[in-house]
C-alpha positions, 0 to 999 in steps of 0.5 A: 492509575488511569482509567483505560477505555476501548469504546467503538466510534459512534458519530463523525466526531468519533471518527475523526477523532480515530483518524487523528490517532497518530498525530498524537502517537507519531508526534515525536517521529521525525520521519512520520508523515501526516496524512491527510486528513479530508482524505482520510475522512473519506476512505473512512465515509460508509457512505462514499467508500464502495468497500463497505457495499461488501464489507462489515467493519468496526472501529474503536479508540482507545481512550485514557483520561478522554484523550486517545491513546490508540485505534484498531479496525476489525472488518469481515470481507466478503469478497475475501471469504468468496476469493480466498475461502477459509473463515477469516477477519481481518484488523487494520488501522492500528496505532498505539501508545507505547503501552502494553495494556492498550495495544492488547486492549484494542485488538482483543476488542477487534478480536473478540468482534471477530470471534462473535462473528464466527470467524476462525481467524485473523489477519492484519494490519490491513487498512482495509485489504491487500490493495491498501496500507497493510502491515506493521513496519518491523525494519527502516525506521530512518528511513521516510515512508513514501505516498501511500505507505504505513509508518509505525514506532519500532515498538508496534512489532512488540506490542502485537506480538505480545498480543498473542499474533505470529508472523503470516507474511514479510513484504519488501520494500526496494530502494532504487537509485534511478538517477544513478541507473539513468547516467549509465550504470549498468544493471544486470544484461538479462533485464535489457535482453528480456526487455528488447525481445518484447519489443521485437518479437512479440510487438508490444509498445509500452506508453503513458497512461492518458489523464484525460482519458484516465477512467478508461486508463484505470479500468485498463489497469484493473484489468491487468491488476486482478489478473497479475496479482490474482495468485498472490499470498492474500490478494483479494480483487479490487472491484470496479466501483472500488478502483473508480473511487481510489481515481479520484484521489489518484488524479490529484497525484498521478502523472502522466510521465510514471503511470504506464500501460503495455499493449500489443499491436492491435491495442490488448493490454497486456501490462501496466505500472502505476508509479507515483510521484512520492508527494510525501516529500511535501506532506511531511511540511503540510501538517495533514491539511491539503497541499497546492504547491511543491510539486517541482520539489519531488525527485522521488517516485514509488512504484506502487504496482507492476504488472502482467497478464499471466499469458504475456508473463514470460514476453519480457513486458515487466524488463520492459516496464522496468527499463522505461522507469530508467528511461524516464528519470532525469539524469541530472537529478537525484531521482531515487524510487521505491518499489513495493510493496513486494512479498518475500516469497515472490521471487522473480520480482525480487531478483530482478528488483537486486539486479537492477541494483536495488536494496531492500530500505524497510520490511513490513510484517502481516500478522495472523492469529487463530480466534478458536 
């Protein structure tokens, strides 16, 4: 029998080690997309990442005869604990073989962490909160995962709840057939309805985010994003320092055409979408190292997040945003999105996300479990 080792990561070498786990656990997915490594190195650099300026966090590998077999994450957010209350922990980052002994192995090591800590609870999978890749994917395993998106083996939902969690939330993701939209099929009249009366009556104009301008571009969306989302289920505020350091990777990927900002006619912003070209679709060949080229290859975008500010919420502005995510989509090609990701609970943006024709493509699980 081999021996199972859980050990923390100690040294850059550990680290790079835990960020190539699923290379080895998805090597044999045909739909996994390999991330990229530099990056990934970086979001996980103490130094560089202003996460940690708020957070403690431990990694550990899972280990049979020395070669990795898993990893997990167990972080301790303060502005989690200052936004949400309550005594929690969170785990994040975690693969796993198809082993029983190893998944349980890693997250009673992030676990038992966590308890040691004084914390009461735990949530996850969150890489490392609500504003990153969260949950273990439990449906849509045909299908491939977009740009900034969690991709997991149908055995994951089974190994963690084998491992003593239950179910704290479900989060959709809707598949949208934009180029169909775009040559004319009609979506539900309310959306254009709600759309023109924010035009016309409350004077709001909705234009593209500037890259030239893109530091004050994103600090206008953080504006919006803290105050839209703020009443979500496990939404903790993303900080200034947080979203300027997420810009930098962004201003590789983001273009101009998708990322969207709402404003009155004495310029207050009042809305904002960021929607990404899916650069998976190149990633999927690149084996985890930097891509320069295959842009002119994308026909799919994901609507990471849309937004609006509380006192403009029932203005039409998202009908808005929406109706111009068609408007731009070229009606000769086989432009498709993915929108999330969305929770289940979260009725308004699920209904009109159907009513423009969309259908749920995967379903995320967030996981919880009491420490005492």
């Amino acid at each position: 029998m081999s021996d199972l080792v859980i050990r923390r990561v100690e040294s850059k070498r550990d680290l790079k080690k835990f960020v190539k786990v699923p290379f080895l656990v998805h090597r044999d997915h045909p739909e996994w997309v390999p991330p990229l490594i530099m990056d990934r190195m970086e979001f996980l650099n103490r130094d560089k990442n202003p996460y940690f300026d708020h957070a403690e966090v431990e990694l550990w590998i899972a280990e049979k005869d020395g070669e990795p077999v898993g990893r997990v994450s167990a972080q301790i957010d303060q502005n989690w604990d200052e936004y949400r209350g309550g005594n929690d922990g969170q785990f994040g980052f975690f693969e796993t073989i198809d082993d029983q002994d190893v998944a349980s192995g890693l997250l009673d090591a992030g676990c038992e962490w966590l308890a040691g800590k004084g914390r009461e609870k735990v949530y996850g999978p969150m890489d490392f909160t609500t504003n990153d890749e969260i949950g273990i994917q439990i449906s849509g395993f045909d299908v491939r995962p977009s740009i900034l998106e969690n991709c997991h083996q149908p055995y994951f939902q089974e190994r963690v709840e084998a491992a003593g969690f239950t179910k704290a939330m479900d989060l959709l993701m809707w598949h949208l057939e934009m180029g169909k939209l775009a040559k004319g099929l009609e979506f539900h009249p309310a959306i254009m309805e709600s759309a023109q009366k924010s035009l016309d009556e409350h004077g709001i104009t909705i234009r593209n985010m500037r890259k030239s301008d893109l530091a004050n571009e994103m600090e206008r969306f953080h504006e919006v994003y803290n105050e839209a989302w703020g009443d979500n289920w496990g939404f903790v505020p993303i900080t200034r320092e947080e979203v300027e350091f997420h810009a930098k990777t962004l201003k590789l990927v983001i273009d101009e055409s998708w990322a969207m900002i709402a404003e009155t006619a004495d310029g207050e912003t009042v809305g904002a979408a960021l929607t990404l070209p899916d650069f998976n679709q190149v990633l999927a060949k690149m084996g985890g190292t930097i891509f320069l080229t295959g842009k002119r290859k994308i026909n799919s975008v994901r609507i990471l997040a849309l937004g609006v500010k509380k006192a403009y919420q029932h203005t039409g502005v998202a009908a808005a945003l929406y109706v111009k995510h068609i408007q731009n989509t070229d009606p000769d090609g086989v432009m498709k999105g993915e929108a999330g990701w969305i929770l289940e609970t979260n009725e308004p943006m699920n209904r009109a996300l159907e009513g423009m024709g969309g259908q749920v493509s995967k379903k995320f699980r967030i996981y919880e479990k009491a420490l005492r």
